[in-house]
C-alpha positions as CSV (number, residue, x, y, z in Angstrom):
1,X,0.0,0.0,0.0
2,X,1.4,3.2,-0.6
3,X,2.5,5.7,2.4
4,X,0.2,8.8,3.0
5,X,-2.5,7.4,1.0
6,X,-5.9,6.8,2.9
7,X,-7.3,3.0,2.5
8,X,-11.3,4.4,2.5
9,X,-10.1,7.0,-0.7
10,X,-9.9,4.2,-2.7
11,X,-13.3,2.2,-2.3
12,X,-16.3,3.4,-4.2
13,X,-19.0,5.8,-3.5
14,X,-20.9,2.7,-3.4
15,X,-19.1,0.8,-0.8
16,X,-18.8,4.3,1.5
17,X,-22.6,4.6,1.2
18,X,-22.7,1.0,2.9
19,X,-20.5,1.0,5.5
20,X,-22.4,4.9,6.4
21,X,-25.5,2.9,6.2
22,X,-23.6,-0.3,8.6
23,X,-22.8,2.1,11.1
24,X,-26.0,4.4,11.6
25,X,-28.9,3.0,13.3
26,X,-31.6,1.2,11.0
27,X,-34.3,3.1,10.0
28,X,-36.5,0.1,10.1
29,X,-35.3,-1.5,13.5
30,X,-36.4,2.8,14.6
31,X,-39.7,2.2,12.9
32,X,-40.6,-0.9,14.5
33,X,-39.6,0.3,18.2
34,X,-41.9,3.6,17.6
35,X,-45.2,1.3,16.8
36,X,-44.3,-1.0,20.1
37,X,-44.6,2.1,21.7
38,X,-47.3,3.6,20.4
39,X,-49.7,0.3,21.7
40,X,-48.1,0.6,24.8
41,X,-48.7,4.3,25.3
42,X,-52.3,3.7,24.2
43,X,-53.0,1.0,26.3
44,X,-52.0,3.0,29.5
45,X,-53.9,6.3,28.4
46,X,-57.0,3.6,28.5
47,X,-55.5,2.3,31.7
48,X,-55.7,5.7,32.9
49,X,-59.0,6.6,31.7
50,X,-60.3,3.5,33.3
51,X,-59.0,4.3,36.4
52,X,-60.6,7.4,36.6
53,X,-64.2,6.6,35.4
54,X,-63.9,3.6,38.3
55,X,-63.3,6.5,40.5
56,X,-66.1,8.9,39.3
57,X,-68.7,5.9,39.3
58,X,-67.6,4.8,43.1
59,X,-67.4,8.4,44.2
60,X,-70.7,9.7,42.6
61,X,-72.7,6.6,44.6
62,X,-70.6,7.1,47.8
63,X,-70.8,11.3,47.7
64,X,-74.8,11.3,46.9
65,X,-75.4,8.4,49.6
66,X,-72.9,10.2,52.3
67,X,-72.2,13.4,51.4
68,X,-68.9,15.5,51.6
69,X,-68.3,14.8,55.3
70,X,-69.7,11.3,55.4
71,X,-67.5,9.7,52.3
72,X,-64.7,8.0,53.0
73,X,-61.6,8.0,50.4
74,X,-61.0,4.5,51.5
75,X,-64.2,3.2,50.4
76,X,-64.1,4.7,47.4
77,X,-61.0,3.4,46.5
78,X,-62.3,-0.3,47.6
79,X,-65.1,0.0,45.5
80,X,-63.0,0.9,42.3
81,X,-60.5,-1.8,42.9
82,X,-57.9,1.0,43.1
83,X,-55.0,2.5,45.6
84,X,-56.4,5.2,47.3
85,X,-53.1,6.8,46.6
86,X,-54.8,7.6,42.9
87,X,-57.6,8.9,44.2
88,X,-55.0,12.0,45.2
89,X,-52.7,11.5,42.5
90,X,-55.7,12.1,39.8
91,X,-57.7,14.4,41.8
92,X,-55.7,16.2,44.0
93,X,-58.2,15.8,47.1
94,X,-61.8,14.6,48.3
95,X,-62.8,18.4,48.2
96,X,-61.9,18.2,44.5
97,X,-63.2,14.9,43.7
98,X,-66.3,16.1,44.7
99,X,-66.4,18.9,42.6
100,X,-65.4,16.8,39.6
101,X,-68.0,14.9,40.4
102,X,-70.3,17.2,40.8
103,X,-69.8,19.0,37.3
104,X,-69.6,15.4,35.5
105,X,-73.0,15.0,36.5
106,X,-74.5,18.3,35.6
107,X,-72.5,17.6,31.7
108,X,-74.5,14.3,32.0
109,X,-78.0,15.8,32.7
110,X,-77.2,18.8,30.2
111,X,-76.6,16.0,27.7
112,X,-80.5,14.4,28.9
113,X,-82.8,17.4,29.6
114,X,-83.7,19.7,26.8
115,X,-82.7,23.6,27.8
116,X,-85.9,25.5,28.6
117,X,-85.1,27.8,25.4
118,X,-85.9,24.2,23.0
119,X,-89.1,23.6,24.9
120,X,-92.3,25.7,26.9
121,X,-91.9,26.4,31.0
122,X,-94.8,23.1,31.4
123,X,-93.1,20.2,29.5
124,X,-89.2,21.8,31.8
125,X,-91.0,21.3,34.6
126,X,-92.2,18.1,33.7
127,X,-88.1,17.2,32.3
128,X,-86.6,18.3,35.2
129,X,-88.9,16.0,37.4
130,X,-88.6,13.1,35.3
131,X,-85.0,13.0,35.3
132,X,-84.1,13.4,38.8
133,X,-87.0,11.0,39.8
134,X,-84.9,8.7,37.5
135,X,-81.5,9.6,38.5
136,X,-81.6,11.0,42.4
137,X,-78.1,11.2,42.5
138,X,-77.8,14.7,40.7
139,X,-80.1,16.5,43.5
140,X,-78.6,14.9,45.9
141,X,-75.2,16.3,45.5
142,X,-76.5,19.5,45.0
143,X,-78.2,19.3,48.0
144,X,-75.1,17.7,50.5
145,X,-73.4,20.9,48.5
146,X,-75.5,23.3,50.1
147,X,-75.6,21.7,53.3
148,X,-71.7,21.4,53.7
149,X,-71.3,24.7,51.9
150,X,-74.0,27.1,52.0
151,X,-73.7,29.4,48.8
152,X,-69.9,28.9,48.1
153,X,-70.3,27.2,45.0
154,X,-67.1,25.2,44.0
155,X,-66.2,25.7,40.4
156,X,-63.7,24.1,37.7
157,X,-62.5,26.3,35.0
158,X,-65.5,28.8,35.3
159,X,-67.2,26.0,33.9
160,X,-70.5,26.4,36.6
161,X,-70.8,30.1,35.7
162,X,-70.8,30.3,32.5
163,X,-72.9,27.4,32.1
164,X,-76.1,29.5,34.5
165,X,-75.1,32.6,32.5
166,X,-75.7,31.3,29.1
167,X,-78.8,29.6,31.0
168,X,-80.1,33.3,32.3
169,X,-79.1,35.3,29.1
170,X,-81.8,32.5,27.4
171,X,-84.4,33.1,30.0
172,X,-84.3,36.6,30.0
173,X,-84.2,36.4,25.2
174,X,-87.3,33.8,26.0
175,X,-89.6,35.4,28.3
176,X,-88.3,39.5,27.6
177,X,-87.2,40.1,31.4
178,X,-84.2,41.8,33.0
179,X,-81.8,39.9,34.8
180,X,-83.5,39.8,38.0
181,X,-86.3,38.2,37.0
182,X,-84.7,35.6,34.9
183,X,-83.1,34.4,37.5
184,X,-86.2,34.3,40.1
185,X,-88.4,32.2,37.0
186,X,-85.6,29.8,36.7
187,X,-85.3,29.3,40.3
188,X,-89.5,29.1,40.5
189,X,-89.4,26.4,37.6
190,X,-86.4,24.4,38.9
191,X,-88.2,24.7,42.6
192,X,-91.6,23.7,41.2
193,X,-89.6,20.4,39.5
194,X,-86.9,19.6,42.3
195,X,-89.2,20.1,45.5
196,X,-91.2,17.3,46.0
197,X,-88.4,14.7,45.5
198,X,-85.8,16.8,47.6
199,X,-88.3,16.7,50.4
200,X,-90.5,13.5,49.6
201,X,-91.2,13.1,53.8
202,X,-92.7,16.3,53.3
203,X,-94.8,15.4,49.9
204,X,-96.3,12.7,52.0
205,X,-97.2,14.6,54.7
206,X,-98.9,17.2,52.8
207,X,-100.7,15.3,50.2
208,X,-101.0,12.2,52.5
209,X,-101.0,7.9,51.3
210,X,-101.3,7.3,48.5
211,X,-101.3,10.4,46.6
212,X,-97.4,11.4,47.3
213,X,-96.9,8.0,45.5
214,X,-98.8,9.1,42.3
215,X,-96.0,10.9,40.9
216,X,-97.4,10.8,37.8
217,X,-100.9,12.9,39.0
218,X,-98.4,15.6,40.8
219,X,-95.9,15.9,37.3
220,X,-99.1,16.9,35.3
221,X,-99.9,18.9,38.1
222,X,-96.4,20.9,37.7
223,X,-96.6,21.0,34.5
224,X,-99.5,22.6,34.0
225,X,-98.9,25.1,36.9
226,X,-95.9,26.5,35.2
227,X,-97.3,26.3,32.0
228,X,-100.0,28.9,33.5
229,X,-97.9,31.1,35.8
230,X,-95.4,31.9,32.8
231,X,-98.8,32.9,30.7
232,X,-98.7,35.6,32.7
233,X,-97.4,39.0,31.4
234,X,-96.3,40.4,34.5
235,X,-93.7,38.2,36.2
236,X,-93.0,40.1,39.3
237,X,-93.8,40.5,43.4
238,X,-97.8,40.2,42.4
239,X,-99.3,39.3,38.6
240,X,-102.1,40.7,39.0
241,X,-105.9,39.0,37.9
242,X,-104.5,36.8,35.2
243,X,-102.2,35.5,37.3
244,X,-104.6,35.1,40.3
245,X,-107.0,33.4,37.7
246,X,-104.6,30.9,36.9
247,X,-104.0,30.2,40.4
248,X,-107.7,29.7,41.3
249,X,-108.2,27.3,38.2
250,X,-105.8,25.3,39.2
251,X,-106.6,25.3,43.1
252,X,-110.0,25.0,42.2
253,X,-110.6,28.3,44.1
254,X,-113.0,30.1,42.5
255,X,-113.2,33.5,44.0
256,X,-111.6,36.1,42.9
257,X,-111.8,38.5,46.1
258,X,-108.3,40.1,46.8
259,X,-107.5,40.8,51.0
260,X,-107.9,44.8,51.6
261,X,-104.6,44.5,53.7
262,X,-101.8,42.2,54.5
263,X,-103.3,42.2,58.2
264,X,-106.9,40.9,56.9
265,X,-104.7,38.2,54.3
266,X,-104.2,34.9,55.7
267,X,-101.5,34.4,53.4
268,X,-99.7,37.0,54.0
269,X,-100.4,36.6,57.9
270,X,-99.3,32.7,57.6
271,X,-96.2,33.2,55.6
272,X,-94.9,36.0,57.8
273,X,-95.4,33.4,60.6
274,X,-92.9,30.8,58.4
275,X,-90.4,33.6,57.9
276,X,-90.2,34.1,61.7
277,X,-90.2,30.7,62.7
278,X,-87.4,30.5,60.0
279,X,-85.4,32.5,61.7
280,X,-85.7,31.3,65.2
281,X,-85.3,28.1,63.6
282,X,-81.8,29.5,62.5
283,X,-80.8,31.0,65.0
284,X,-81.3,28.2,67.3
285,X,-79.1,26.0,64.8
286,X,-76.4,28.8,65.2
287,X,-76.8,28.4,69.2
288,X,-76.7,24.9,69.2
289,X,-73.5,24.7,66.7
290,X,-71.7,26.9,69.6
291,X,-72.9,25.0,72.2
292,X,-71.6,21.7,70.3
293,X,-68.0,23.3,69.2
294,X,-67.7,24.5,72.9
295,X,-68.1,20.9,73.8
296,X,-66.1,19.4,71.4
297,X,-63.2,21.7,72.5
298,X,-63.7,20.5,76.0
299,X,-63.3,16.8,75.1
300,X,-66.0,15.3,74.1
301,X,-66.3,13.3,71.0
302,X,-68.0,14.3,67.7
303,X,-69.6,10.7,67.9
304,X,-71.1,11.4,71.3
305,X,-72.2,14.8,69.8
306,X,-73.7,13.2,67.3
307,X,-75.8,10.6,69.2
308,X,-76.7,13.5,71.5
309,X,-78.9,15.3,68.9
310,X,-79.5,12.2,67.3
311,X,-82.8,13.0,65.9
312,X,-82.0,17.0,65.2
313,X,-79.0,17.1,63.0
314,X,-77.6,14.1,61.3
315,X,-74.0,13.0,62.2
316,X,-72.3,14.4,58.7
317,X,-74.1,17.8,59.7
318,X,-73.0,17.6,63.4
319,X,-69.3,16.5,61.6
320,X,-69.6,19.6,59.0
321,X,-70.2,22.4,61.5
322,X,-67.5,20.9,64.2
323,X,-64.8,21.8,61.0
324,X,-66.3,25.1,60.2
């Protein structure tokens, strides 16, 4: 060979390109490495996804039946087969959980009921009571969310506000009312629809065996009250004849005699009576959660609080106002 003269400079282009194409990686052994791990990848995100829809299921059941005092992480996790340790790695805390949980619902009846905008006041009414006669769960969150948290409502990405202002902006387009008053009809429809299942000891006690069973008698009923209240072209603190018309026709009151005076109106006189009894009625809550904090910072259990007013307040409220 002669000196100074590089082997490689005498081989071919050819022969250069192959021992380049020797030495780097294979594009095909690359290739089949990327679509292993693509399957992989895949089957964790579904891993993943399954985990957390376990979750939601066990928590929905456990956070309607208990509430957010009374559910237990641990039995949540038991029920979907999982670590608790997920529970917290996916949702942060049971505070959040709950919220998730709550929202996920809400999507899920959004995806059921028509909005009132698609349909008239009478057949919402009659939606609304249908589906949460069907599926309690919803109403029940809402309700262990008011208990546990008054009017703080928890939200995720603004995602609970803008949902009731798009809802308000469509009552107020529908019906031609300011702001206000769209609010105070949705609340009066969702009332008229929500009610008698939130308070069903209630139903029976007022309508008595076996009518608080006929659910289907009371729907048509609800139906056909909103249907005539939002008939009505004055939606405000009194509607005037129409209104009490539509009342009497469905009552089957038929005088139309309006009370000179609040003092000569037994309405008036009895529901001034409830709003004082009301408020004795909270205020002696507000005594008796002192009264029960006081003894809980002297040593005695929440459990023996709770079997105390056993009959008064449940144990998850008696647990709720010893953490406020």
């Amino acid at each position: 060979m002669t000196a100074g003269i590089d082997p490689g400079a005498a081989r071919s282009p050819r022969a250069r390109r192959e021992d380049a194409s020797a030495q780097a990686p294979h594009g095909d052994e690359e290739r089949a490495r990327a679509a292993h791990q693509r399957p992989e990848a895949a089957r964790q995100a579904q891993r993943s996804d399954a985990t957390r829809q376990a979750l939601i299921r066990a928590a929905r059941a456990e956070f309607a039946e208990y509430g957010l005092a009374g559910a237990r992480v641990d039995r949540i996790a038991e029920t979907a087969g999982v670590n608790k340790e997920r529970i917290y790695g996916l949702f942060g805390s049971k505070d959040k959980l709950f919220d998730v949980i709550l929202i996920e619902s809400m999507r899920e009846f959004l995806d059921v009921v028509r909005p009132l905008a698609q349909t008239d006041p009478g057949d919402y009414v009659a939606d609304l009571f249908d589906y949460h006669r069907e599926h309690p769960q919803l109403l029940r969150l809402l309700l262990w969310e008011a208990l546990h948290r008054g009017a703080d409502a928890h939200d995720i990405d603004g995602w609970r506000a803008a949902h009731y202002v798009r809802k308000s902006d469509s009552a107020r387009q529908q019906f031609d009312l300011d702001e206000q008053a769209a609010g105070r009809t949705l609340l009066a429809l969702c009332g008229l629809a929500n009610w008698t299942l939130a308070v069903p000891q209630t139903t029976r006690l007022l309508l008595g065996d076996p009518a608080a069973a006929d659910t289907a008698t009371t729907r048509e009923f609800l139906r056909e009250f909103a249907r005539a209240a939002m008939q009505n072209e004055s939606i405000g603190p009194r509607g005037g004849a129409s209104r009490r018309q539509a009342v009497n026709e469905l009552t089957g009151n038929s005088t139309d005699a309006e009370p000179t005076s609040e003092s000569d109106d037994p309405v008036d006189r009895a529901a001034r009576r409830l709003r004082e009894a009301r408020a004795a009625a909270e205020a002696a809550r507000e005594d008796l959660a002192v009264a029960l904090r006081a003894a809980h910072a002297d040593g005695t259990s929440a459990n023996q609080l709770a079997r105390r007013v056993h009959g008064t307040l449940s144990r998850p409220v008696v647990l709720g106002l010893l953490t406020e």
